[in-house]
N, C-alpha and C positions, 0 to 999 in steps of 0.2 A: 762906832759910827755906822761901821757896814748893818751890825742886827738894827739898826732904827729905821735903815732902811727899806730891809725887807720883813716881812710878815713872819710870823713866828714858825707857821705849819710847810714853809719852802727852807729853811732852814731842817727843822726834822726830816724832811724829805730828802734832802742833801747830804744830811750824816747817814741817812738809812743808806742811801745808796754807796758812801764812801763806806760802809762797814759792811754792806752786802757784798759789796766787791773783793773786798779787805779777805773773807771770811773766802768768799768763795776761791783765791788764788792761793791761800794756805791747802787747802783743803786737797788739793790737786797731788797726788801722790809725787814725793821727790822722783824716784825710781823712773817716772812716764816722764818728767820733765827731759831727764838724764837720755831715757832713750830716741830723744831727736836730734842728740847730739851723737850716736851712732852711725856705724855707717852700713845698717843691717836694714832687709826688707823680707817678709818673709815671701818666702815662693809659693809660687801659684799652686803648686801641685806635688805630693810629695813622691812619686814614679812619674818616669815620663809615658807616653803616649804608648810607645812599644813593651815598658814594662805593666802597663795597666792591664795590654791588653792579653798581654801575656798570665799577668795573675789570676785574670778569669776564665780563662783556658787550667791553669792549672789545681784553680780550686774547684772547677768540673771536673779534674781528671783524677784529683783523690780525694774529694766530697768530702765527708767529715772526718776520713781515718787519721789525718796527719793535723799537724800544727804548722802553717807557713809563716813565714817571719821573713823582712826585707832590708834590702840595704843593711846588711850585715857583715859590722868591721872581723876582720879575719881574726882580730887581738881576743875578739868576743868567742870564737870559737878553740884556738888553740892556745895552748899554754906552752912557756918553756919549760925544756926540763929540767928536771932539778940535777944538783951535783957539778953543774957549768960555773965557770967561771964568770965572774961579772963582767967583764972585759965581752966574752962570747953570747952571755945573755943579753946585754945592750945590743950588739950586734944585728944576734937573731932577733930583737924584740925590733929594732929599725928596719929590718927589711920586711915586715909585717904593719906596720904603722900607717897608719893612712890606704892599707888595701881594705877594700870589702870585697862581697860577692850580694848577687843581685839578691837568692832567695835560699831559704836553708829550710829542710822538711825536717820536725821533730815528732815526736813519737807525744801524740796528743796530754797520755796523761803521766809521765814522765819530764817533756819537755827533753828527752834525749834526743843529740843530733842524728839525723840518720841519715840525709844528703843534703848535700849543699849545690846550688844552679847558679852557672851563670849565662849569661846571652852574648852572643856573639855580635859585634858589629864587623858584617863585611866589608864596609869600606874604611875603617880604623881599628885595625887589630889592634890588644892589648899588650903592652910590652912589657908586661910583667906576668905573662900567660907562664912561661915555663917556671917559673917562683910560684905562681899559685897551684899549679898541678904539681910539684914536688912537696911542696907542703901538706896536700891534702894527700898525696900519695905514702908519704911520711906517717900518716896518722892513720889510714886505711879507710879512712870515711871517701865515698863516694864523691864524686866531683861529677857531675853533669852540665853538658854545655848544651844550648839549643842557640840555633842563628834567630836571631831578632827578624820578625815578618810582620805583615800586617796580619794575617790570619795564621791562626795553630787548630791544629785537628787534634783533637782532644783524648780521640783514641791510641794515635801516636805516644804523646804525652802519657798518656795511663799504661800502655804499654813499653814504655823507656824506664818510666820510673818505677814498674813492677818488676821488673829485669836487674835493675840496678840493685833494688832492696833485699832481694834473694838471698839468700847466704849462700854461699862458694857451693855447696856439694850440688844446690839448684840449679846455680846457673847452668851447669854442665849436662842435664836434663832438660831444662829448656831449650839450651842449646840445641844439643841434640834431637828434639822436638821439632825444632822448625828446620831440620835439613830433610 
């Protein structure tokens, strides 16, 4: 009764649009549906303001020779040793778990570590400072700290991390260099 009522071409128009719509909310990837039901946003920024301004100082201060890489969990850099009990390598492997360091210099075409950076905040020291300098002192890789500032002098920085990269019998020449 309803089709006598209306006109044959507002019907077509009708199904078009229930199959246009039909088509288009399959069509819509599960996975995107699923992620509004999260409770995730992504951030604005992936370094914050001290560490940006820090990377640009420090990739003037070793220009192409080095590889820097950030926000880098500790787990990434060391490994446990072998021969431990599983008991001790759980252990060791949690009090490493969830630490990073800000920035780690590799050895461009190797990708060897050669230091690892973190920044100080002066008004919230890190309570896990004497864990991450035993660790890395453990393993003899370099550990360098710089206090978080608005501005970094660049030659500073070129000269901490020329000092640091040295091998042992240099340092002791340089050293003695600048007395």
């Amino acid at each position: 009764m309803l089709l006598s009522i209306m006109p044959l071409p507002i019907w077509g128009i009708i199904v078009f649009v229930l199959l246009a719509g039909t088509l288009l909310i399959l069509r819509i990837d599960p996975r995107q549906r699923m992620r509004s039901d999260l409770p995730y946003a992504p951030k604005s920024h992936f370094y914050s303001n001290e560490e940006r301004k820090f990377l640009a100082a420090l990739m003037r201060a070793v220009g192409n020779e080095y590889l820097i890489l950030g926000k880098v969990s500790i787990a990434n850099i060391v490994q446990i040793s072998k021969g431990l009990s599983l008991k001790t390598k759980m252990s060791a492997f949690q009090q490493i778990a969830g630490q990073q360091v800000d920035f780690i210099l590799c050895d461009r075409r190797t990708s060897r570590i050669l230091a690892v950076i973190t920044l100080l905040d002066p008004i919230k020291p890190d309570p896990n400072a004497a864990l991450i300098d035993s660790v890395f002192m453990s393993i003899q890789l370099p550990l360098l700290r710089f206090r978080k500032s608005e501005h970094y002098n660049v030659g500073d920085l070129h000269w901490s991390l020329t000092r640091s990269l040295l091998p042992p019998d240099k340092k002791a020449f340089a050293q003695n260099a600048l007395a």
